[in-house]
mmCIF file as Biopython writes it, N, C-alpha, C and O atoms, coordinates in Angstrom:
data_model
#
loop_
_atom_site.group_PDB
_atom_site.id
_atom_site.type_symbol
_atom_site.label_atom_id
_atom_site.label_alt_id
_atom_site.label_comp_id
_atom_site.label_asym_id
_atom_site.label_entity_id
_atom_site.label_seq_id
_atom_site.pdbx_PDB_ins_code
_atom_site.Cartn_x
_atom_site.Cartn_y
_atom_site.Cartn_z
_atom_site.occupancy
_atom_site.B_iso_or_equiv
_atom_site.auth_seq_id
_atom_site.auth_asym_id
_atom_site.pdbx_PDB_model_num
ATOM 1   N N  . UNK A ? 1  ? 10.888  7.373   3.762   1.0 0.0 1  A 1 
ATOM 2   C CA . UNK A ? 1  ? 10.682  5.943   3.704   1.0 0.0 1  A 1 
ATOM 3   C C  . UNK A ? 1  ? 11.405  5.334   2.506   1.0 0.0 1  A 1 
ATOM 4   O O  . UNK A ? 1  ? 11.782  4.169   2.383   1.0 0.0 1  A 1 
ATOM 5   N N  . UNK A ? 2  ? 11.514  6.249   1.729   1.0 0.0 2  A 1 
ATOM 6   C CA . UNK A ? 2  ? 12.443  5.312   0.278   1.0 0.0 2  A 1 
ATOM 7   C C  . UNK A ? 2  ? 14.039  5.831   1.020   1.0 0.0 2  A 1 
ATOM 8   O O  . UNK A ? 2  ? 14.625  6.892   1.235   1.0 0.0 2  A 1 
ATOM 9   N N  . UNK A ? 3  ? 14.236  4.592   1.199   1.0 0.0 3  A 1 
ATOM 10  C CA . UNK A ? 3  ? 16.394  4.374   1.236   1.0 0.0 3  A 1 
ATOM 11  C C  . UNK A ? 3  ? 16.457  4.060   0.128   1.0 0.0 3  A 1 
ATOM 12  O O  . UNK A ? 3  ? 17.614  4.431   -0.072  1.0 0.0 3  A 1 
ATOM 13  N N  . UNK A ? 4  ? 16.112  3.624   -0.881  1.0 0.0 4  A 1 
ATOM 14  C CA . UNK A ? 4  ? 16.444  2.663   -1.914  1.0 0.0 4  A 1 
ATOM 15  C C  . UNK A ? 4  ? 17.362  3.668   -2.984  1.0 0.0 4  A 1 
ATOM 16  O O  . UNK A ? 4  ? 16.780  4.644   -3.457  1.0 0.0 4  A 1 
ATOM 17  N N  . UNK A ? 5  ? 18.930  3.394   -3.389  1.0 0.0 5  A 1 
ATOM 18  C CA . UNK A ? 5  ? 19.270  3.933   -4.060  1.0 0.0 5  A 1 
ATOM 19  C C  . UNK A ? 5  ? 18.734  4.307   -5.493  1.0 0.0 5  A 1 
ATOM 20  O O  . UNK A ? 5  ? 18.450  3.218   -5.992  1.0 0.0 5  A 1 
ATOM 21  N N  . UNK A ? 6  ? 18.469  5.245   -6.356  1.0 0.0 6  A 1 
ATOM 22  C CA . UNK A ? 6  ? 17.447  5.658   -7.470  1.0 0.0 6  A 1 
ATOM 23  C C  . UNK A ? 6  ? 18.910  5.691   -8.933  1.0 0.0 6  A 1 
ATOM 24  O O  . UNK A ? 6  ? 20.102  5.898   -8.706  1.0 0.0 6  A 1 
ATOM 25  N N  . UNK A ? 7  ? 18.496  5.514   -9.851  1.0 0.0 7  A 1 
ATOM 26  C CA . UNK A ? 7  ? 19.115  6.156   -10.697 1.0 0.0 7  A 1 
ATOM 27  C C  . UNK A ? 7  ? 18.710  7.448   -11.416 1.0 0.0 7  A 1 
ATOM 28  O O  . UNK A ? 7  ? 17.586  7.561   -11.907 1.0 0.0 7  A 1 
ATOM 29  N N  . UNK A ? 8  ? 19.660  8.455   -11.479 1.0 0.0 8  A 1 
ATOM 30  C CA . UNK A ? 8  ? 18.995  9.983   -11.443 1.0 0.0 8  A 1 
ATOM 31  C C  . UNK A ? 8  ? 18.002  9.712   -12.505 1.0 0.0 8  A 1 
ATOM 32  O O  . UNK A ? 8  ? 16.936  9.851   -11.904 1.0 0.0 8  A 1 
ATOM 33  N N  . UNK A ? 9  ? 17.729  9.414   -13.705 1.0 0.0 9  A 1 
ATOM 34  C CA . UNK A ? 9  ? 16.810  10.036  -14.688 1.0 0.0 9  A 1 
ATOM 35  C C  . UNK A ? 9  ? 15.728  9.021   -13.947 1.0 0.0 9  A 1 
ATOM 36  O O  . UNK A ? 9  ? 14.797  8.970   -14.752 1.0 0.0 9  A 1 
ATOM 37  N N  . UNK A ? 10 ? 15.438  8.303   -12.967 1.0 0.0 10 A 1 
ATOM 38  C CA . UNK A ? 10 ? 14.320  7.533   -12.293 1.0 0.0 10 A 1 
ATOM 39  C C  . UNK A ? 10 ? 13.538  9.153   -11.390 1.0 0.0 10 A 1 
ATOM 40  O O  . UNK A ? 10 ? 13.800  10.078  -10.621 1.0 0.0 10 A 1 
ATOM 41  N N  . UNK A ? 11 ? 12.467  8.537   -12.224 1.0 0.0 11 A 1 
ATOM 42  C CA . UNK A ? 11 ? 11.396  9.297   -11.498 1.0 0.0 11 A 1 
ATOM 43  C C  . UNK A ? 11 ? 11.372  8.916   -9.803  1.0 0.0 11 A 1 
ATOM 44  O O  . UNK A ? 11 ? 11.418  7.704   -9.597  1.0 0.0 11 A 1 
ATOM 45  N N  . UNK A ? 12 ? 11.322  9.601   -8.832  1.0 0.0 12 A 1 
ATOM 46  C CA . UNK A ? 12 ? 10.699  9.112   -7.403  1.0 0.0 12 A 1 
ATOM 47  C C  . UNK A ? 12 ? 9.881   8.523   -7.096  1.0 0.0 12 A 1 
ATOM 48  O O  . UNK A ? 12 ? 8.812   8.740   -7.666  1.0 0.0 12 A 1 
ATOM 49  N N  . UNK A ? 13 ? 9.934   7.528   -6.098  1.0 0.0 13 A 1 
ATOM 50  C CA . UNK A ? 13 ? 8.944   6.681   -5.695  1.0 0.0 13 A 1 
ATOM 51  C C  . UNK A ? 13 ? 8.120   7.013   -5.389  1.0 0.0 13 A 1 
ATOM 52  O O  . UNK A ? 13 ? 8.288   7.661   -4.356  1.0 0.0 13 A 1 
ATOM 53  N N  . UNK A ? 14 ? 6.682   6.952   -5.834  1.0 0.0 14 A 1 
ATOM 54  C CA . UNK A ? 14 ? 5.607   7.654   -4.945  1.0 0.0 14 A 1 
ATOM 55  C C  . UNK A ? 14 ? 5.309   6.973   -3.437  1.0 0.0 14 A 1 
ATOM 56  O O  . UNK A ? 14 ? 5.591   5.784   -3.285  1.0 0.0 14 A 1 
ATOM 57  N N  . UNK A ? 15 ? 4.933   7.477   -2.708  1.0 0.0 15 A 1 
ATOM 58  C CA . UNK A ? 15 ? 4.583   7.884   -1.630  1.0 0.0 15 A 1 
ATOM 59  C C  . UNK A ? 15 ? 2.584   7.823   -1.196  1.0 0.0 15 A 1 
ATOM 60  O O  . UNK A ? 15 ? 1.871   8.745   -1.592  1.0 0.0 15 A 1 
ATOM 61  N N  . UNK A ? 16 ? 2.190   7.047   -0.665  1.0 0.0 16 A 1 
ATOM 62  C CA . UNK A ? 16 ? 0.860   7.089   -0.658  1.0 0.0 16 A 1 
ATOM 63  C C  . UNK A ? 16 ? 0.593   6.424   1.139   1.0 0.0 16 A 1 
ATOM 64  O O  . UNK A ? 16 ? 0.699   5.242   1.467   1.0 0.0 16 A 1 
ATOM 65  N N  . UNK A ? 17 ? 0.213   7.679   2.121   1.0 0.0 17 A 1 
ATOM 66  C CA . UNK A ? 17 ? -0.053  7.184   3.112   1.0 0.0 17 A 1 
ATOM 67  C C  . UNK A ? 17 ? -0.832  6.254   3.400   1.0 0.0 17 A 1 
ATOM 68  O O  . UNK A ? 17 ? -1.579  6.033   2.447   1.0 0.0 17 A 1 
ATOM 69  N N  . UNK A ? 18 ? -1.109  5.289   4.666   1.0 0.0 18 A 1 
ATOM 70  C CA . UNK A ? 18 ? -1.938  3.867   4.865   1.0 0.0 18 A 1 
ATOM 71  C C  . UNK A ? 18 ? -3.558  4.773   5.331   1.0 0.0 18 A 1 
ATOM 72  O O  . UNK A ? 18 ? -4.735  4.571   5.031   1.0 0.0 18 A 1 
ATOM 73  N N  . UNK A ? 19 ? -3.093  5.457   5.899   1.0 0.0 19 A 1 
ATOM 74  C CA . UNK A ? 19 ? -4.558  6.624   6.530   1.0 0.0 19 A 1 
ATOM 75  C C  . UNK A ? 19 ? -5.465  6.644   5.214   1.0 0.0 19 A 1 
ATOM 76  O O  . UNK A ? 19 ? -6.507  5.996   5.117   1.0 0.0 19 A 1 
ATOM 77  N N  . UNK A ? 20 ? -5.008  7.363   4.338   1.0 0.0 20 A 1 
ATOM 78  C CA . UNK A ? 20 ? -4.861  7.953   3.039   1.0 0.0 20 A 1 
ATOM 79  C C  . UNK A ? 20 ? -5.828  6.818   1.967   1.0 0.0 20 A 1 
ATOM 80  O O  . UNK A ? 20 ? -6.885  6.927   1.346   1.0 0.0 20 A 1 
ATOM 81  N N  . UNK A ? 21 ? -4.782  5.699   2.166   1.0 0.0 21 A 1 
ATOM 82  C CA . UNK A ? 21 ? -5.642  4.893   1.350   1.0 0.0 21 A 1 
ATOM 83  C C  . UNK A ? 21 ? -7.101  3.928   1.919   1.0 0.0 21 A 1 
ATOM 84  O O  . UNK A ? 21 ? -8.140  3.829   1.267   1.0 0.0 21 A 1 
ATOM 85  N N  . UNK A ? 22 ? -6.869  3.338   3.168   1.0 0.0 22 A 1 
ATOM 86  C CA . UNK A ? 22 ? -8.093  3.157   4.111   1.0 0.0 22 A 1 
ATOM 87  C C  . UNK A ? 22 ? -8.567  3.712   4.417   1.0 0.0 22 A 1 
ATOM 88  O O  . UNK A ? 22 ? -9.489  3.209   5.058   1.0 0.0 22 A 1 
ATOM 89  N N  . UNK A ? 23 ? -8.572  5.061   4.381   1.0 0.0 23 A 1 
ATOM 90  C CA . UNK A ? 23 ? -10.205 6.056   4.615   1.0 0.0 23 A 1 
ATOM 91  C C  . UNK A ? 23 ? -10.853 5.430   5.769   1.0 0.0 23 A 1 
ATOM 92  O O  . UNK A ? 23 ? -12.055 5.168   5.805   1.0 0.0 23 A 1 
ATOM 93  N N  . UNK A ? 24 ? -10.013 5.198   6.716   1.0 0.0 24 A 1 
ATOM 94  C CA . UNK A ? 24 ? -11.336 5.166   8.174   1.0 0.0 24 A 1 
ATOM 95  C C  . UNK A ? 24 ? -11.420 3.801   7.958   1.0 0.0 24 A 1 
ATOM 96  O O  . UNK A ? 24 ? -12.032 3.399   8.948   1.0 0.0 24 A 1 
ATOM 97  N N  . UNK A ? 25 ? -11.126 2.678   7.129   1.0 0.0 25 A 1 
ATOM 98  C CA . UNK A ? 25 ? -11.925 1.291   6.950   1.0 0.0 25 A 1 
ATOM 99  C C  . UNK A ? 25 ? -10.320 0.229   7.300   1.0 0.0 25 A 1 
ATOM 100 O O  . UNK A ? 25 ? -9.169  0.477   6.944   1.0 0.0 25 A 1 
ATOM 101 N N  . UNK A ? 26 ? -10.916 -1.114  8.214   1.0 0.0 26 A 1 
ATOM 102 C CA . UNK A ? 26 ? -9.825  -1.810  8.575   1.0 0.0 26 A 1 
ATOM 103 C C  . UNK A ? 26 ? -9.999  -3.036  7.329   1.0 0.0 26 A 1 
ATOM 104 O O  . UNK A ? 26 ? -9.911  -4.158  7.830   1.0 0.0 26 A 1 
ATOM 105 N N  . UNK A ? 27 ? -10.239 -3.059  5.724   1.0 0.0 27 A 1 
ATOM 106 C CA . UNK A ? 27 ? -10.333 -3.530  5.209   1.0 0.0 27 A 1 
ATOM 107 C C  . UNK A ? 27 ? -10.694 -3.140  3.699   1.0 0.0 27 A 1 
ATOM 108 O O  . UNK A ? 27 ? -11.874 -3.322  3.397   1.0 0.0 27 A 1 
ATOM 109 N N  . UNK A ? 28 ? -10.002 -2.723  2.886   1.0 0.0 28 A 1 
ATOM 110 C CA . UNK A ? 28 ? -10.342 -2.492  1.353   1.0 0.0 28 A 1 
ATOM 111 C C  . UNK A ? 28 ? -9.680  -3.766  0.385   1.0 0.0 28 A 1 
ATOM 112 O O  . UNK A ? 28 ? -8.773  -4.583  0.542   1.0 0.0 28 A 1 
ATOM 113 N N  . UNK A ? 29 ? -10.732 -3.429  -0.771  1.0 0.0 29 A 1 
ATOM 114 C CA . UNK A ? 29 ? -9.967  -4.561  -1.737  1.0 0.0 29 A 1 
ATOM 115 C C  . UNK A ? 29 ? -8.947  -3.861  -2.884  1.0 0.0 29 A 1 
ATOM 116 O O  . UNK A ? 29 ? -9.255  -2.695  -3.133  1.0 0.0 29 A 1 
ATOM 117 N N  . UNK A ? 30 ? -7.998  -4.286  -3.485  1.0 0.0 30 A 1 
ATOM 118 C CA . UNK A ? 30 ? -7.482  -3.747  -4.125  1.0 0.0 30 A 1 
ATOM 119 C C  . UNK A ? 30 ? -7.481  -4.444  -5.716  1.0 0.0 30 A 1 
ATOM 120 O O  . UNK A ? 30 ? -7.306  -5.654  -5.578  1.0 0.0 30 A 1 
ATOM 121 N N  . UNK A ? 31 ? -7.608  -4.104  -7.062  1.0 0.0 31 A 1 
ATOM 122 C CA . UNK A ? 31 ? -7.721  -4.223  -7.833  1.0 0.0 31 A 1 
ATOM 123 C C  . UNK A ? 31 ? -6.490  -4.333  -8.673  1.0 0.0 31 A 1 
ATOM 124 O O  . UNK A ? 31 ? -6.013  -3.219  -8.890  1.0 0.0 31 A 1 
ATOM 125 N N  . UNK A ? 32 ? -5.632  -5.593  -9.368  1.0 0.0 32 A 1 
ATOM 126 C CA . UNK A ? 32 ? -4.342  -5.479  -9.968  1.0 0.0 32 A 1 
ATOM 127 C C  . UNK A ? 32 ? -4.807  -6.306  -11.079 1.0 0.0 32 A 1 
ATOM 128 O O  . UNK A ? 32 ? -5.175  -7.457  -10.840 1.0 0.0 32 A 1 
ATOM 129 N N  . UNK A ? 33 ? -4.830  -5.856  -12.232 1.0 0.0 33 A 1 
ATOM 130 C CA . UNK A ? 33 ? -5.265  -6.537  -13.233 1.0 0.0 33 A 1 
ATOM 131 C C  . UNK A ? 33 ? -6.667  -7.333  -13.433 1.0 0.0 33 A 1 
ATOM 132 O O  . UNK A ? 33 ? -7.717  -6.766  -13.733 1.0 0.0 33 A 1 
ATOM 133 N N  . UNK A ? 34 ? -6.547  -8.543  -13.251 1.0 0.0 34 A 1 
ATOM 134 C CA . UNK A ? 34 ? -7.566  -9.132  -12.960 1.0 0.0 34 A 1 
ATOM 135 C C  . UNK A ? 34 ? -7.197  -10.052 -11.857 1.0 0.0 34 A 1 
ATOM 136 O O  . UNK A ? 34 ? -7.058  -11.268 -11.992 1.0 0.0 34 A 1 
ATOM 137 N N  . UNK A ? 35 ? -7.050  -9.393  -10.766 1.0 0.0 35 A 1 
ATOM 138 C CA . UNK A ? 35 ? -6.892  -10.859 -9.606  1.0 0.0 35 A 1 
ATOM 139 C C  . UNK A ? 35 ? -7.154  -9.084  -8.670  1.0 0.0 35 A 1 
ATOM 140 O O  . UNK A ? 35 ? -6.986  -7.893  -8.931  1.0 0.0 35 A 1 
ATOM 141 N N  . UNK A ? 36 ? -7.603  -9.854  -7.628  1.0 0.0 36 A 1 
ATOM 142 C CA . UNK A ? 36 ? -8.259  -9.216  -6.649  1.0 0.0 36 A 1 
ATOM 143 C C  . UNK A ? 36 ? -7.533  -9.267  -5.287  1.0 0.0 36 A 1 
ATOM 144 O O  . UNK A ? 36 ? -7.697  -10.351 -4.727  1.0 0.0 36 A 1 
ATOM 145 N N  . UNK A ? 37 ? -6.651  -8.242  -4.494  1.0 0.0 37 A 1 
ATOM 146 C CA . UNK A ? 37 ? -6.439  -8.469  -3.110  1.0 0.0 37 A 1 
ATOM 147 C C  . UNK A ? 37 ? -6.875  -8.010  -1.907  1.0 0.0 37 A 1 
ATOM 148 O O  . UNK A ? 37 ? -6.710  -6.819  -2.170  1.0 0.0 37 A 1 
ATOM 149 N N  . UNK A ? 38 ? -7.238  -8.003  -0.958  1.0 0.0 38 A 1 
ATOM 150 C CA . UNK A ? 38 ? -7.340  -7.457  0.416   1.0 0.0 38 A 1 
ATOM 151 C C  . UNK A ? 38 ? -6.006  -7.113  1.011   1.0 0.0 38 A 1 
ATOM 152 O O  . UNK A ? 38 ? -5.010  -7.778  1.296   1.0 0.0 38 A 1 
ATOM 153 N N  . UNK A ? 39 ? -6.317  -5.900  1.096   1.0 0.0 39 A 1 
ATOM 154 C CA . UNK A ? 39 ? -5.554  -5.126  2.336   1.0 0.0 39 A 1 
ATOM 155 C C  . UNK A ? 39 ? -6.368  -4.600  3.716   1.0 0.0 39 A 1 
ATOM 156 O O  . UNK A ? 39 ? -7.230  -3.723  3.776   1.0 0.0 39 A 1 
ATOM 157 N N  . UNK A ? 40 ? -5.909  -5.281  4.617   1.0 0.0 40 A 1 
ATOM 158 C CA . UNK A ? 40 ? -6.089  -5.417  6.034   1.0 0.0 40 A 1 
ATOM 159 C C  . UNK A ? 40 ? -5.347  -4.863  6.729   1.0 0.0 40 A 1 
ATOM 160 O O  . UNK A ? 40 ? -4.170  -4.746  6.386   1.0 0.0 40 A 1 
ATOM 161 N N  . UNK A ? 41 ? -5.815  -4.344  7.939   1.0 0.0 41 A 1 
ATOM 162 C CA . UNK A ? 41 ? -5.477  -3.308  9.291   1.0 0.0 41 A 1 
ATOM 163 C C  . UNK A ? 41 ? -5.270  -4.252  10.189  1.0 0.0 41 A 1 
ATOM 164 O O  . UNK A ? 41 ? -6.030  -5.110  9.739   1.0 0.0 41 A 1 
ATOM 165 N N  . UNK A ? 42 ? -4.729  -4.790  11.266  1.0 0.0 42 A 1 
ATOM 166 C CA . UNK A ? 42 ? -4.617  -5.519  12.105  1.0 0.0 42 A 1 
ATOM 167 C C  . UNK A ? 42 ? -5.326  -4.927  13.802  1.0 0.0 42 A 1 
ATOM 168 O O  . UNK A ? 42 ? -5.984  -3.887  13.769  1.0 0.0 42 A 1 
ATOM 169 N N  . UNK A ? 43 ? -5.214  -5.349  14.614  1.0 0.0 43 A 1 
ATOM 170 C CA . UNK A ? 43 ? -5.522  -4.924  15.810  1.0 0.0 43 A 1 
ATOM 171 C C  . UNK A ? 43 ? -4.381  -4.409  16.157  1.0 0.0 43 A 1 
ATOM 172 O O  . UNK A ? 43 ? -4.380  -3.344  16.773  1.0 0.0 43 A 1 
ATOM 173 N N  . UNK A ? 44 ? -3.348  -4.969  15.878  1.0 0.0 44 A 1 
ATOM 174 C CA . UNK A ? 44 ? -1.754  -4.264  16.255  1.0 0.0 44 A 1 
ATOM 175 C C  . UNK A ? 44 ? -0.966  -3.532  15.486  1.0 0.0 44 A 1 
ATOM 176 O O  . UNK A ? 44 ? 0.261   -3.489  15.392  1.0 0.0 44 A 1 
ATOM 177 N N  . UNK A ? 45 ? -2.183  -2.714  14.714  1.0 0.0 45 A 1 
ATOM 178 C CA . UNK A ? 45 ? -1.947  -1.618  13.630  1.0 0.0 45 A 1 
ATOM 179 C C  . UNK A ? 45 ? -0.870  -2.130  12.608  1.0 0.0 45 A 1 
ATOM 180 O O  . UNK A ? 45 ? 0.076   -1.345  12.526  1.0 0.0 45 A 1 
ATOM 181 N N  . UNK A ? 46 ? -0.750  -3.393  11.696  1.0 0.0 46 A 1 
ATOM 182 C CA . UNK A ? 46 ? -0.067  -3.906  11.208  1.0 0.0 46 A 1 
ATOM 183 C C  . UNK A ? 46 ? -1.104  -4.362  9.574   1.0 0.0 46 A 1 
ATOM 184 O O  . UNK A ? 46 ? -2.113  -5.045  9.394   1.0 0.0 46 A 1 
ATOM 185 N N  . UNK A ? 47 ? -0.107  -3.486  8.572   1.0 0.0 47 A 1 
ATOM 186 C CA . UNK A ? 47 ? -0.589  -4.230  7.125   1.0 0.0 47 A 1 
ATOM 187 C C  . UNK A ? 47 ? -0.038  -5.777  6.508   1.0 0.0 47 A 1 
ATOM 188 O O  . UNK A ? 47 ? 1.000   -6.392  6.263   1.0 0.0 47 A 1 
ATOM 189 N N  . UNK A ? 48 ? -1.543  -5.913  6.455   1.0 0.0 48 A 1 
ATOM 190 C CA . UNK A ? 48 ? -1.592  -7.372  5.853   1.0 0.0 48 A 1 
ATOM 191 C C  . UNK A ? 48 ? -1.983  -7.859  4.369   1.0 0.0 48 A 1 
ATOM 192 O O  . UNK A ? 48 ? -3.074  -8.429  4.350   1.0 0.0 48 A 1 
ATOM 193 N N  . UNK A ? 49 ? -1.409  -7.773  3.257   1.0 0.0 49 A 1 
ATOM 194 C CA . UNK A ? 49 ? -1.839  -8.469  1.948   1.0 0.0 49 A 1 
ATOM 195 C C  . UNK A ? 49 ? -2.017  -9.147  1.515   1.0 0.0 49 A 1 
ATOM 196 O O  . UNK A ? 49 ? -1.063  -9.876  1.242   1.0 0.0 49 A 1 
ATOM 197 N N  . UNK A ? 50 ? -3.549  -9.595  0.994   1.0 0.0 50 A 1 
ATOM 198 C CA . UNK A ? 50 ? -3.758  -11.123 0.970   1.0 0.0 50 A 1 
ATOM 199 C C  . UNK A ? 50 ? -4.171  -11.195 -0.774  1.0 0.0 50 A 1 
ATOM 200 O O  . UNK A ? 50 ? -4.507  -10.189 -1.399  1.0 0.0 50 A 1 
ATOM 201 N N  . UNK A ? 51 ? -4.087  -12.341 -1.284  1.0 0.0 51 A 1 
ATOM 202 C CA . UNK A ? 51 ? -4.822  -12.710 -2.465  1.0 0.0 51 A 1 
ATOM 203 C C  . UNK A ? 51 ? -6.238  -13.573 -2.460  1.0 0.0 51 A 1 
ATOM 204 O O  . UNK A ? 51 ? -6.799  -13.845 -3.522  1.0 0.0 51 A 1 
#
């Protein structure tokens, strides 16, 4: 999934499956500093990020 050209001493992009992070749930919140988002599952298996 990473095309993105790297410059060698760049560490690799991590990698974190959608399964992986929703654990079974079509809705978690995610925590970035202090502002709060939802990440959503769709019916048409599609991620959605909201603030």
């Amino acid at each position: 999934m990473n095309n993105l050209p790297q410059n060698k001493a760049e560490k690799p992009m991590r990698s974190i499956d959608s399964q992986a992070l929703l654990a079974g749930q079509k809705l978690i919140t995610i925590q970035h500093g202090q502002h709060q988002y939802v990440l959503r599952l769709t019916k048409e298996n599609k991620l959605i990020l909201t603030k």
